[in-house]
C-alpha positions in Angstrom: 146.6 67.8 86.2 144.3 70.2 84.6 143.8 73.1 87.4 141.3 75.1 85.3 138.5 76.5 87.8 136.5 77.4 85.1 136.0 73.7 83.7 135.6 72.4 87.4 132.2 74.4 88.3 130.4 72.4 85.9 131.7 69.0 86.4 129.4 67.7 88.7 126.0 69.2 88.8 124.5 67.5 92.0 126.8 66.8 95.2 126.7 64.6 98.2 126.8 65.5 101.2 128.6 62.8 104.0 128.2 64.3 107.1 124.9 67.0 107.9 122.6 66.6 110.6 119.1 67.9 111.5 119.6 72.0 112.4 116.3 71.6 115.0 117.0 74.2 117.8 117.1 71.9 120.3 120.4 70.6 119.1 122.2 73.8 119.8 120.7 73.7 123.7 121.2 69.8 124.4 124.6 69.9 123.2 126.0 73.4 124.5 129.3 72.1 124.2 129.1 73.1 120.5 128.0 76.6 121.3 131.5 78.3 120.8 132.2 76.3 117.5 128.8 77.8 116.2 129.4 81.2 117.4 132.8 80.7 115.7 131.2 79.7 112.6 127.9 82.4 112.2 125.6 79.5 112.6 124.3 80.8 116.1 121.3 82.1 114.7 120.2 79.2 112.7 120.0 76.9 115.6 118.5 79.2 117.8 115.3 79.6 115.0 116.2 76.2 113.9 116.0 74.9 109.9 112.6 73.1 108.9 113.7 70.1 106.6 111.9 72.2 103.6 114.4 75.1 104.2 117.6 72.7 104.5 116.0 71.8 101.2 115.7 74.7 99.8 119.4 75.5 100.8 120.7 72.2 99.1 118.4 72.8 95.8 120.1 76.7 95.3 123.8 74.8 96.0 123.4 71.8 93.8 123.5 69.9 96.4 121.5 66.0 95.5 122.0 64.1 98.8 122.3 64.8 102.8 124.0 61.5 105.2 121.8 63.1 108.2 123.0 61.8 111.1 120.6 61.4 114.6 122.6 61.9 117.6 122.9 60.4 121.1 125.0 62.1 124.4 125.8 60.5 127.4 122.5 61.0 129.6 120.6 60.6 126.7 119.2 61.4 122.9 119.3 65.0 121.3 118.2 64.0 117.8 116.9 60.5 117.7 117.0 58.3 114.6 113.2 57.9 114.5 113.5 62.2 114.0 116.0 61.8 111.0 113.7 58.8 109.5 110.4 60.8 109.3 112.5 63.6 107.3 114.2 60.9 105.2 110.8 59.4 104.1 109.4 63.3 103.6 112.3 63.9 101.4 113.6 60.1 99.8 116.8 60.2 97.8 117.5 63.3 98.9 118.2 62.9 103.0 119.6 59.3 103.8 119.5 58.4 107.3 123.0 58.0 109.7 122.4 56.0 113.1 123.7 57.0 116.3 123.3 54.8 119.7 123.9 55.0 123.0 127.6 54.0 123.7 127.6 52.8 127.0 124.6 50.5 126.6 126.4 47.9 124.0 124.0 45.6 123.7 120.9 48.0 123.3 123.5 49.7 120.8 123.8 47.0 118.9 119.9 46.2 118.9 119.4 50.1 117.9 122.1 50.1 115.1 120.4 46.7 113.6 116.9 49.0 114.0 117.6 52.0 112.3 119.6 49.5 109.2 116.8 47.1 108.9 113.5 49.1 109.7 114.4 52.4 108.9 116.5 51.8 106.3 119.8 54.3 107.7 122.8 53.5 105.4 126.0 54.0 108.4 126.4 54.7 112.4 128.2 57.6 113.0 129.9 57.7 116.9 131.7 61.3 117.7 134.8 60.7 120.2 134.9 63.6 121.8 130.9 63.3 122.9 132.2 60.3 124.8 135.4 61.4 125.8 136.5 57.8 124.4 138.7 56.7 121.5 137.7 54.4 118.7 140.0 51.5 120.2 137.7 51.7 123.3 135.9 48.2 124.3 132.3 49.5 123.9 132.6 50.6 120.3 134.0 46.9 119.3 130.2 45.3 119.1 129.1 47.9 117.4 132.2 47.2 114.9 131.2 43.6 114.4 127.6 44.7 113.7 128.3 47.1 111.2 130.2 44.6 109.3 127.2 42.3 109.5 124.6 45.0 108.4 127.1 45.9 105.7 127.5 49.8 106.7 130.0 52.4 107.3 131.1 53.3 110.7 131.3 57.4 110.7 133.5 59.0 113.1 135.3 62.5 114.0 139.2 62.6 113.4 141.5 65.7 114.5 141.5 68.3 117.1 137.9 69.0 118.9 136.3 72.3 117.9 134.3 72.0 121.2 135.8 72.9 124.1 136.2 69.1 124.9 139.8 67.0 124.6 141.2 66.3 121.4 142.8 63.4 122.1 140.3 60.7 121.3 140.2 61.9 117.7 144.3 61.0 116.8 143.6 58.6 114.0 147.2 57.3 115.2 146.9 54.7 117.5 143.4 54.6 118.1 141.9 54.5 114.4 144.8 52.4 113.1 144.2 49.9 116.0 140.8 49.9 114.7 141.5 49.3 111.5 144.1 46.7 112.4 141.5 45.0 114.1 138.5 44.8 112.0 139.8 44.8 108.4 136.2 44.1 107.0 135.1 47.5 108.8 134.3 50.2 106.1 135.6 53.6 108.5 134.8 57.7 107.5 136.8 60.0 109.1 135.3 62.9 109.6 137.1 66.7 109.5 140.2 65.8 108.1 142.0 65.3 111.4 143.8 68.1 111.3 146.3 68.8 112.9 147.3 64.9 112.3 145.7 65.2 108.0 149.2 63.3 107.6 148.1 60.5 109.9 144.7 60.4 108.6 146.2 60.2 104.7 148.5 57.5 105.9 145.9 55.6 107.5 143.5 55.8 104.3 146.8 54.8 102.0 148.0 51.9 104.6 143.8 51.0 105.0 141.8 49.7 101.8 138.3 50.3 103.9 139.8 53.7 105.5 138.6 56.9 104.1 138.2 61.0 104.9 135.3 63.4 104.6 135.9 67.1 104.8 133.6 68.3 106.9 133.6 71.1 109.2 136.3 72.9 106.8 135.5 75.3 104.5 137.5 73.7 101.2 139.6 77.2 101.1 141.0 76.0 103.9 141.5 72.7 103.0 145.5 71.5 103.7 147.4 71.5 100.9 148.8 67.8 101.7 145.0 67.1 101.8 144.6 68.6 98.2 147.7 66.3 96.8 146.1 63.5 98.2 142.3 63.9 96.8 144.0 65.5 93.4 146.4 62.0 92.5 146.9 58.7 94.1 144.0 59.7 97.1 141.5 60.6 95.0 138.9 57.7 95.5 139.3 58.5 99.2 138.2 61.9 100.2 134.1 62.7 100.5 132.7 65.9 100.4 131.1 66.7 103.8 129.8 70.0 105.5 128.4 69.5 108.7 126.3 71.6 108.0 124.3 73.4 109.8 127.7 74.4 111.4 129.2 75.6 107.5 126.3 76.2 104.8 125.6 74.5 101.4 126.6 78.1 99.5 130.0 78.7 100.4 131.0 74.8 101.0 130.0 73.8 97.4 131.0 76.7 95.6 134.3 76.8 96.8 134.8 73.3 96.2 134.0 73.5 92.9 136.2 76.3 92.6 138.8 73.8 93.6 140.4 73.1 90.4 140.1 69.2 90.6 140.3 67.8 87.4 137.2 66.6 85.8 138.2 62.7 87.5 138.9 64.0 90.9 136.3 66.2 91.2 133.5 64.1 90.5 135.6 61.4 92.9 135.1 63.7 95.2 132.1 65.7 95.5 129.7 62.8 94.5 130.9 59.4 93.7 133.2 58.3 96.7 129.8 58.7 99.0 128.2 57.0 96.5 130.1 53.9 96.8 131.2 53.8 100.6 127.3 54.6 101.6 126.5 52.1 98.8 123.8 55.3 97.6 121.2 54.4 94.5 122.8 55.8 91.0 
């Protein structure tokens, strides 16, 4: 493998982004379960002021950053970001924010009517559910419609792996049982999981090489930080199965991109990695 820094920083000039999601101020005060992960993270201040869709542009432009997967979300008790929100900045800013669904969990059959929505109206190209939010693994009975309708609808179903930043329990995000059961399951199911699922990244890379349709985005970590099983895996026979993700606003375009390029990936790997894995799974325009 060719480890050259140097050579890697100009490999891929644009990047895609796999897991984002609207920095509106209103997030950070309707989900104050997140407030210690920001505070953690120096992103405090930018969803107190909150980021207007031409400054998260502005952010991605000076990154080299092409495409956000923005997601909406949805709590228990009710919406925070809805995906009518995220569609009005995906048609402000086309090609470069691509809309991710979310749904209320407990209500499966408006769920499904909503996921079907945002797909076929709005044009949203996955459904992202976060465990922890629901305090309910991904082998739970009121995800499985939602399953069978993102088969249908041809999407990706997103969904946090690993230990929960938040001060909420962790265990609904082991990718062992609950994501392999999944899997098992619904073999047509095309699954992203998100923030490596550390500290189980050796489940979550066995899953992805037992799993055809299985597959990891990095979000939430900066890449310095990155496991170095995780780095062996997206570097040889993993490379096709690892997306670049930030969530930002929690870590920012700057320091996420350039220290992945800074990575050392070979030329291959690298662009595998920061753009063309998300542009197959998400099934993005070339």
């Amino acid at each position: 493998m060719d480890n050259n820094p140097a050579k890697s920083s100009d490999l891929v000039p644009r990047v895609i982004d796999a897991w984002a999601q609207p920095a509106l101020k209103h997030l950070f005060h309707r989900v104050p379960e997140i407030s210690r992960l920001f505070a953690q993270s120096g992103a405090t201040a930018l969803l107190e002021t909150g980021v207007t869709p031409e400054q998260m542009i502005a952010q991605m432009d000076a990154a080299g950053v092409e495409t956000v997967l923005l997601s909406a979300w949805h709590r228990p008790g009710g919406w925070v970001i809805t995906n009518d929100e995220v569609a009005e900045m995906c048609r402000a800013f086309p090609g470069r924010f691509e809309g991710v669904a979310a749904v209320d969990l407990e209500k499966p059959l408006a769920a499904v009517h909503e996921l079907d929505r945002a797909v076929h109206e709005l044009g949203f190209r996955a459904l992202r559910v976060i465990p922890w939010l629901w305090n309910r693994p991904p082998n739970d009975k009121l995800y499985y419609p939602l399953y069978v309708k993102c088969i249908e609808l041809g999407v990706p179903f997103c969904t946090q792996v690993g230990h929960t930043g938040p001060l909420m329990p962790s265990e609904p995000g082991r990718p062992i049982p609950y994501l392999d059961e999944v899997a098992l399951t619904f073999p047509e199911l095309t699954i992203v999981g998100g923030h490596i699922g550390y500290p189980w990244t050796d489940e979550m890379i066995g899953l992805c090489w037992k799993h055809a349709n299985v597959f990891i985005d990095t979000s939430a970590w900066l890449p310095r930080y990155y496991p170095p099983q995780l780095v062996h895996f997206m570097s040889s026979y993993g490379r096709e199965k690892v997306l670049f993700g930030t969530n930002f606003p929690m870590l920012d375009y700057e320091r996420c991109v350039g220290q992945a390029r800074a990575m050392g990936l070979n030329e291959p790997a690298a662009k595998l990695f920061l753009r063309d894995n998300a542009r197959r799974v998400f099934k993005l325009a070339g």
